[in-house]
N, C-alpha and C positions, 0 to 999 in steps of 0.2 A: 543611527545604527542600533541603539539599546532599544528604541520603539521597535526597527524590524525584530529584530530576538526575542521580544517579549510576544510578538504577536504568532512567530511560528511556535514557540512556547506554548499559547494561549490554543493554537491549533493541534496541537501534539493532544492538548488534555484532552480537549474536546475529543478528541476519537478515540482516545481511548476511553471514555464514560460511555460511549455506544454500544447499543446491545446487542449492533449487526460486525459482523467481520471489515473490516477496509481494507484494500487494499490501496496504496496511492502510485502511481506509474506514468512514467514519464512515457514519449512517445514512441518507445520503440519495446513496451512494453517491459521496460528495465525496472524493477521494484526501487521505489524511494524511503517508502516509509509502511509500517502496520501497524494495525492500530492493538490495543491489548486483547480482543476478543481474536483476531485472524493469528494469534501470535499462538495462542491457547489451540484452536482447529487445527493449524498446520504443523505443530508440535515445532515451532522457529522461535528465532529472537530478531530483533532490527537489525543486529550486525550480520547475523547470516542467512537471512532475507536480501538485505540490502543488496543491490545489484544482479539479484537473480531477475529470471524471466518468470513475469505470472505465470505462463504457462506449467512451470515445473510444481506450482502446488493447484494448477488447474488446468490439467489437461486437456482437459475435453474441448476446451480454446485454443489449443497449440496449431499455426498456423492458420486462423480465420479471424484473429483477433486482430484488429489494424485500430491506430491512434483514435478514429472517430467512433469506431464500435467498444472500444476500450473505456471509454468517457460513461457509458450509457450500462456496462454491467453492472 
């Protein structure tokens, strides 16, 4: 159990040292996680990120974004 925690730990960092926005989304497009750059663009934090729909800080995908197209932005 301490190896899993250390390793989504170890994944958290990682995106946050990225110089691109992430966004991480479960399949129904429900926000799990951002990284520190998409936190900064969309003017959010993880807690009030978390469980919204990508769409509301990317619109322009609202209703054409499905689980296998969502993988790939």
């Amino acid at each position: 159990m301490n190896s899993q925690r250390e390793a989504i730990d170890q994944f958290r960092e990682i995106l946050d040292q990225m110089p691109h926005a992430v966004i991480v989304a479960d399949g129904e497009g429900a926000i799990e996680s951002i990284n520190y750059t998409a936190r900064g663009l969309f003017g959010t934090t993880p807690r009030l990120a978390k469980g919204r729909k990508v769409a509301d800080f990317l619109p322009r995908f609202a209703g054409i974004v499905d689980a296998d197209t969502a993988q790939h932005l």
